[in-house]
Structure formats: C-alpha cells, structure tokens
N, C-alpha and C positions, 0 to 999 in steps of 0.2 A: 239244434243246428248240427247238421254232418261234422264230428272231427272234433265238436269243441266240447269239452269239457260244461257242466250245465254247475251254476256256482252264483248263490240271492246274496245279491250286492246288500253290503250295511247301510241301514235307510240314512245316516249321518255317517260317512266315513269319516275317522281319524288320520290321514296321512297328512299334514300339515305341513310346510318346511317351519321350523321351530326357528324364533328370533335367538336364537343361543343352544348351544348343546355341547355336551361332556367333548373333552378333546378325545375319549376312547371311541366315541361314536364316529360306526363306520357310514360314510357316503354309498348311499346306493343305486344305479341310474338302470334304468327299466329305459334297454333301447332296441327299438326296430332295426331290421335288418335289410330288405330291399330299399333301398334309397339311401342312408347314415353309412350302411357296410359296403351294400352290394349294388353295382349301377346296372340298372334292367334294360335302360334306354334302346341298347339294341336289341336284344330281343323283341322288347316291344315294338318298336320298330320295324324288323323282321319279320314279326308277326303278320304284323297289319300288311306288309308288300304280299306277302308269299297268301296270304285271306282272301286279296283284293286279286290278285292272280288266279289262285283257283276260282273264283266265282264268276269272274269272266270265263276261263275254261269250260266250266258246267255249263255257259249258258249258250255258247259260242256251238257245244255240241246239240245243243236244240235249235239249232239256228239262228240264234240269236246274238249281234255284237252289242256289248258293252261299251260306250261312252269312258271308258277309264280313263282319270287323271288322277294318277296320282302322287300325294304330296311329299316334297322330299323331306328326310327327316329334323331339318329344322321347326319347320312347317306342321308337321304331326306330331314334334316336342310339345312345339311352344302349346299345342290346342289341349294336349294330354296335362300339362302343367297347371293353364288355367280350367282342367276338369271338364273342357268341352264334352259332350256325350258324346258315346263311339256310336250313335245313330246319325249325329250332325257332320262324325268326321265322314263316315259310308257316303253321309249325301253330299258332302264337300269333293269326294273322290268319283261321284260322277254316279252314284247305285241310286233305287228309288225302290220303293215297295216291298216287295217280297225278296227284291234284289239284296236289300240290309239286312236282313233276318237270315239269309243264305251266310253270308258276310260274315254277322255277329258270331251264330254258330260254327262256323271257321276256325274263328279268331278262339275262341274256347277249346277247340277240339282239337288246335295244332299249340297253344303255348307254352304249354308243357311238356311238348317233345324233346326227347335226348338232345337233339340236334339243335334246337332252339335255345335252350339252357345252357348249353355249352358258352352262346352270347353272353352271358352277365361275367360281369370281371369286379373285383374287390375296387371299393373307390379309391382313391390315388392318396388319400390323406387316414383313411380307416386306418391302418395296420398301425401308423403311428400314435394314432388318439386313442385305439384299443391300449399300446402298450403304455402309453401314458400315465391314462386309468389304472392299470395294473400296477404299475410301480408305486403308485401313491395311495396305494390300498384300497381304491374302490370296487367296493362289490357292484359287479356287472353282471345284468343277467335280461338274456336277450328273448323280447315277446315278439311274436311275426307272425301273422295269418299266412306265411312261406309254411308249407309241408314239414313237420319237423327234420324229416329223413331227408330232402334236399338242404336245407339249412346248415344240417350236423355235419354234409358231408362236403360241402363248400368250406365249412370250417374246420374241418379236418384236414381239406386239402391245401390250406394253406396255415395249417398249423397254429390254429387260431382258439380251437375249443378249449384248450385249458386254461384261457382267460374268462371261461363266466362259467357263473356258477350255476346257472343254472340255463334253459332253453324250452322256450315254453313258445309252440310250433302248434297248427293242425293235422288232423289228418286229410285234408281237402284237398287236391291240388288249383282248383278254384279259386279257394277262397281269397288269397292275397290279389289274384286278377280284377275280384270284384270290389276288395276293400272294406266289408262289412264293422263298422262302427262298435253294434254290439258284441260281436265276436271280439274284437278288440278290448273292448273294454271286460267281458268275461275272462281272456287269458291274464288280461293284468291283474283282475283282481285275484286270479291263484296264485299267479309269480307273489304277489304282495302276501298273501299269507302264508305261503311255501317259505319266501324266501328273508323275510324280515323278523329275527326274532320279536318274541311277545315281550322282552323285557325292554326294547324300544318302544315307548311310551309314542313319541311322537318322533318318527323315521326319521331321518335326514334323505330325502329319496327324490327322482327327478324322472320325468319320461322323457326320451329323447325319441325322435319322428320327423316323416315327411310328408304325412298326411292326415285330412283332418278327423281318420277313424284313431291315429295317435294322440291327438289333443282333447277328442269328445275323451277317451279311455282315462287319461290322465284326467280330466277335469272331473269326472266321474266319480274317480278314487282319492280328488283332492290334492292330487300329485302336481306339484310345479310344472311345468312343461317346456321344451325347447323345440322348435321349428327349425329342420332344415331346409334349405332351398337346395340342395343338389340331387333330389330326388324327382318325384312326379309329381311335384308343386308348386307353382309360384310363390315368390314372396307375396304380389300382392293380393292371391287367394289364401294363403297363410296366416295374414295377417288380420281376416274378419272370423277366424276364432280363437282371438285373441290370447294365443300362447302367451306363455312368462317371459318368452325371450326367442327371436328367430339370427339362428347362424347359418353360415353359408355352407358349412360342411361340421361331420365328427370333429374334426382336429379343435375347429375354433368354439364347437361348444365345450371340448373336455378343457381348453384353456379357462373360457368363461365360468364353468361350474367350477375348478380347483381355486380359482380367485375369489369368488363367491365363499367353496368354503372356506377358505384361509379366515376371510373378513367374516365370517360369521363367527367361527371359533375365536376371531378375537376379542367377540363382541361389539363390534360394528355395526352400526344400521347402514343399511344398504336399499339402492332404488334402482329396480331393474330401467337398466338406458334403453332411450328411445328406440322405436324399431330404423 
C-alpha cells in the first residue's frame, strides 16, 4: 500500500497489559492523531459543502440543475459519526448516479488542500492530556494514517513535538480520509517494535483512537484499547468493537490510564467499568 511501510505481523502477538509490573516500567500509549489531538470536523465539513457545490456548478454548465439539499453540519456530523457511506450522504444531499461519483471524486481531490487544512484546530482538552502524559513519564508516541509531514508540522506549530517519541505517519494524503484498518494496524506494529524496548517482556502499552481502523490495530497487536467519542465516531458504533474502555476525549482517557496504572503498580486487580 502507498506510503506505508510493508511489516508480517507475529502469528501470536505478545503485547499484553501484564496483571503487575516493575515500578521502573515505563507506560506507553500508541495514539492517533485526527480525532484524540486534532478536530477535522470542519474541514470535513467544508469539504463536503464546497464537493456538493462544485458538482452542481459542473453540471449546471451542461445544462443541467441539480436538486441540492444540503445538510447542515450537525446533520453530516452525526451521519459521518455513525460511519454512514459518503455515497448515502451524496444521495441524502440530493445527487443520484454518476452525479456521486463526480461528488466522491471531489471530496478526495479538494481535502487536502492548503486552504481546507487550515480548518482542523487542536481539540480543546489535547494540550493538557499530552502534557499530562509527559509529566508522569509516559512514553507517547503517535500512529496516524494523517501524512507524516502534515502531522509533524501541526505539531510543531503548536509546540507539541517534543512530547512523543516517536511519529509514525504515511506518505498518502488519502489515506487518513479513507481510514484503512490494515494500514493501521501495519504502522502500529512498527511504532511497537521501534519503540518498546526488547527487555519489556510484556509492555505496559495502550492504543488510544477514534476509529474502528484504531481498535481492529490494537486488537491485532494485543494492545488494550481506549475509544474516543470526540472524533469521527459515535459511541454507540464504538462500542461493537469492543474497546477496553471508551472516553469522551484525551484528557479523560489520560486520567483513566494514569489511575489504572497507579492500581496496577500496586498490585490491584482491576475491572474495566462499564461503557
């Protein structure tokens, strides 16, 4: 696949979260970036207005009107959240046949414009769950089918990069728009041998996400998992592939995980609470 790294999963992964572990053992949380860090919402959004606009324009100059209604951005949240296909939104905004297919290829060929990217803004509780993390020693290190080179330079610009150790991006600009599962699951299993020493027997390590290409990754590799809902996912699509744990935002999964590890370093048994 374009951009991603080619990397044969272990037929039995070891990543286990360990009922106990060395108090020197470092926490390590393998987290996405569009959704947890970064809110897409308008762009995508934007996308979809300025898609359904030009394709009415194109059609409007062969003489032809388009029917356009379209949905306002609660309305093409909520559908994008619970995963509706962007063929059902097209026919939901009023397109039919070859009309969607004009549409789709739109929506790909403008989302990644300068102009549209400028849209995404750091989520409102990220800065403080990154610095959180940091001050309590956890190794962070962020996977995203986002472009490495957009990723690095959002977090550059809000002076964010020297909190993870590591950033493991494609080269695709695509690829995050389409969300591809095994691509996901490919970068994490390099972030996991890149970035977790071999003398951790069994990591102490979490994936953190807001979609279900982060949960199949994680489950893949064995890794605990945490579901956010402030992303491009409902909780109640969230919740049938059965993460470890679904929080509302960063902040309140870097609470939940540091409480977690506290209680495991002390040797506690612990039962992830209901969703």
């Amino acid at each position: 696949m374009t951009g991603v790294a080619t990397l044969t999963l272990p037929s039995q992964p070891c990543y286990q979260y360990p009922e106990t572990f060395s108090s020197s053992q470092q926490l390590t949380v393998f987290c996405d970036f569009d959704g947890p860090i970064v809110d897409v919402s308008n762009r995508y959004y934007a996308t979809y207005q300025q898609a359904l606009i030009d394709t009415q324009t194109r059609y409007r100059a062969r003489g032809i009107s388009l029917p356009i209604q379209m949905l306002s951005k609660v309305q093409f949240w909520q559908r994008k959240q619970d995963r509706v296909p962007d063929v059902e939104i097209a026919m939901r905004s009023g397109l039919q046949g070859e009309q969607i297919e004009t549409f789709l290829e739109r929506v790909l060929e403008i989302v990644n414009q300068p102009v549209l990217l400028q849209k995404d803004r750091v989520q409102s509780e990220a800065r403080r769950a990154l610095g959180l993390f940091h001050s309590q020693g956890v190794r962070l290190v962020l996977v995203t089918l986002r472009a490495s080179s957009q990723a690095t330079q959002i977090l550059r610009n809000h002076g964010l990069t020297r909190l993870f150790s590591g950033i493991y991006g494609t080269q695709d600009q695509d690829m995050a728009y389409r969300n591809y599962a095994e691509a996901k699951t490919q970068l994490l299993a390099k972030a996991i041998a890149e970035q977790i020493p071999s003398t951790e027997k069994q990591p102490l390590a979490w994936m953190v996400g807001d979609t279900e290409a982060d949960l199949l990754a994680g489950q893949a590799m064995k890794v605990p998992t945490i579901a956010l809902t402030c992303g491009i996912r409902s909780h109640y699509y969230l919740k049938q592939f059965q993460p470890t744990y679904i929080a509302s935002d960063l902040l309140s999964a870097a609470h939940y995980l540091l409480n977690v590890t506290q209680q495991v370093s002390s040797q506690k048994n612990y039962a992830s609470p209901p969703f």
